[in-house]
C-alpha positions, 0 to 999 in steps of 0.5 A, spaced: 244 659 500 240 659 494 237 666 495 245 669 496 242 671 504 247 667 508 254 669 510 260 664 512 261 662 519 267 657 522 266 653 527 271 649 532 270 641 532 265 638 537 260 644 537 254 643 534 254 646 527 260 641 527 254 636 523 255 639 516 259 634 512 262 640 508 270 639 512 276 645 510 283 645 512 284 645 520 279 641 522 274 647 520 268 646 519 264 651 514 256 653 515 253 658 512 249 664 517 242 665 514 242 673 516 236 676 512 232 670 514 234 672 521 234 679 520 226 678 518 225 673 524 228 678 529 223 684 524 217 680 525 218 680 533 218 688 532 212 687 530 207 682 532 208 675 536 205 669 534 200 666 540 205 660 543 209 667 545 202 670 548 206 668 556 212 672 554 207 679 554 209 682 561 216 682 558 216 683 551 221 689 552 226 684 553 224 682 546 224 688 542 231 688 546 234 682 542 230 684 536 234 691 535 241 689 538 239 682 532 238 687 527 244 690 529 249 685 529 246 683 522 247 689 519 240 691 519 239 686 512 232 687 513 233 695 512 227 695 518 232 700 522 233 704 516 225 706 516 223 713 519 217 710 521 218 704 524 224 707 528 218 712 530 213 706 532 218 703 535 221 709 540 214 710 541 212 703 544 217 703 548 216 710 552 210 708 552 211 704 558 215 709 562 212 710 568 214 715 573 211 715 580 211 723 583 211 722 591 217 717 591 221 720 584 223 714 582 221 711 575 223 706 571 220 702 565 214 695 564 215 690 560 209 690 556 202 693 555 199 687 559 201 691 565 201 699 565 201 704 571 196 708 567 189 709 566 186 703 567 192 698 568 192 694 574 198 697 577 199 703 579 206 708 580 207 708 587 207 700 587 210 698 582 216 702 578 218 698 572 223 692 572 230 693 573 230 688 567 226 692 563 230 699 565 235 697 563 232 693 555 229 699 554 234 704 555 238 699 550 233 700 545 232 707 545 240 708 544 239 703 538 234 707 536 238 713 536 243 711 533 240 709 527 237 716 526 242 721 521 246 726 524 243 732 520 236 730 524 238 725 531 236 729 537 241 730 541 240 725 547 237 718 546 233 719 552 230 727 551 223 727 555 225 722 560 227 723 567 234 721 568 235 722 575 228 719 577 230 713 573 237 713 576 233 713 583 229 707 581 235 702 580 238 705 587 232 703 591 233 696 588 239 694 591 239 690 597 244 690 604 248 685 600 249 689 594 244 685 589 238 688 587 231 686 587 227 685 580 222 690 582 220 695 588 216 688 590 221 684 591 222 678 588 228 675 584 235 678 587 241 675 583 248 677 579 243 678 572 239 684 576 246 687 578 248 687 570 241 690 569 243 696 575 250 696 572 248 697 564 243 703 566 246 706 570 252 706 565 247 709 560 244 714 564 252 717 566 250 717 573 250 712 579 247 716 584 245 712 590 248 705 587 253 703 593 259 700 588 263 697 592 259 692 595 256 690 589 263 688 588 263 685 594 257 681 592 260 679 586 266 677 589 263 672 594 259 669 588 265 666 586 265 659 586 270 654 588 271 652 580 273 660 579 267 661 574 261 665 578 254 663 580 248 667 580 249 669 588 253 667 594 254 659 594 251 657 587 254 653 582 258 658 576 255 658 569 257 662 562 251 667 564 252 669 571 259 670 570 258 674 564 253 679 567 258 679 574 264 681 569 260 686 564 258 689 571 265 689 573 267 692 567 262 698 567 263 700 574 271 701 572 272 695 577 274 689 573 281 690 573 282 689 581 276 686 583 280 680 583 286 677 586 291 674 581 290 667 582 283 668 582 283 671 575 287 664 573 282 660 576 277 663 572 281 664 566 282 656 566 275 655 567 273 660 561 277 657 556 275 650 556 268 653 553 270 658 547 268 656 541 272 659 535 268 664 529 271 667 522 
């Protein structure tokens, strides 16, 4: 606080930052938030990342994602965005990482220069599309970006040079008879984080082309367990994360308010509420 680059937070009693001694009215207890030493943390990420994290490459697109939307929610305290230059770097690394492979039409995006589909990387177009989760990071980030620019010179679309269809095409050939989606066009992990994936891209692409909808929604209410909270997939334990990702998708396929049945909205209300935490 002595740099004056902390902004007030207000905690409920019992969570963790409760530890401050400093008590207000209410039970509520006050710490201070340190954006801007947040803001050049999340500053940092966009830039190099330290030895410790050098496993995290593949899908560092995912950081880049966390970085921008922190910076974001922070007001931008590090002014990072405000940078012409850096908002070109950025934009620039990640279309680097689109791939678009020809005879199937469908494209998507990598997680990091480790693997690329180009020149002498490991993978080549035609097995290896992108990755659902770095699609939808990297669509994410480009609208960032885009927002970030002046009206007098942003482009009119965030994504211009990129084959829309193509990559609205990607996410579709990853959905699975269950209404899940693949990771990738190699398989792998298939659950409710995927479908968000699926769901925030198409959304972002404004188009939903070959996305089977309604049995998403069936996965997703089949994911529902007996405490009202939902799993990952079918017959698995109900966590904060998967239910997020299961009521975004809802939310962004127009579905959330009749996905559920009145009682099963009660339920999971009830097995919500017990776990907020109050913020000023």
């Amino acid at each position: 606080m002595d740099k004056g680059d902390g902004v007030a937070v207000a905690v409920k009693p019992g969570d963790a930052l409760q530890k401050d001694k400093e008590g207000a009215a209410g039970g509520v207890h006050k710490r201070r938030l340190l954006a801007l030493r947040h803001a050049k943390c999340l500053a940092r990420v966009l830039k190099v990342m330290p030895p410790s994290a050098a496993g995290f490459d593949t899908s560092r697109m995912t950081l880049a994602f966390f970085a921008l939307s922190g910076l974001d929610v922070l007001g931008d305290a590090s002014n990072i965005l405000k940078d012409p230059e850096e908002r070109r770097r950025c934009r620039q690394w990640i279309r680097g990482l689109y791939v678009r492979d020809e005879a199937s039409g469908r494209a998507g995006f990598h997680g990091g220069t480790f693997v690329k589909a180009k020149g002498e990387g490991f993978l080549r177009p035609g097995e290896h599309v992108g990755h659902i989760a770095m699609t939808y990071t990297a669509l994410a980030c480009l609208n960032i970006l885009h927002a970030e620019e002046p009206e007098d010179t942003r482009a009119p679309d965030p994504l211009e040079g990129l084959d829309r269809s193509a990559l609205v095409r990607g996410v579709a050939s990853l959905q699975r008879e269950d209404g899940s989606f693949d990771c990738s066009s190699e398989g792998g992990e298939s659950d409710m984080r995927f479908l968000f994936c699926a769901a925030a891209a198409c959304h972002m692409l404004g188009d939903w082309t070959g996305v089977d909808r309604e049995r998403a929604v069936r996965y997703i209410r089949g994911s529902v367990s007996y405490e009202g909270g939902v799993g990952q997939g079918p017959g698995l334990e109900a966590h904060g994360g998967s239910t997020f990702c299961a009521l975004a998708a809802l939310e962004l396929m127009g579905r959330l308010d009749d996905a559920f049945t009145d009682r099963a909205r009660r339920k999971l209300v009830r097995k919500l509420s017990p776990q907020q935490y109050y913020y000023s």
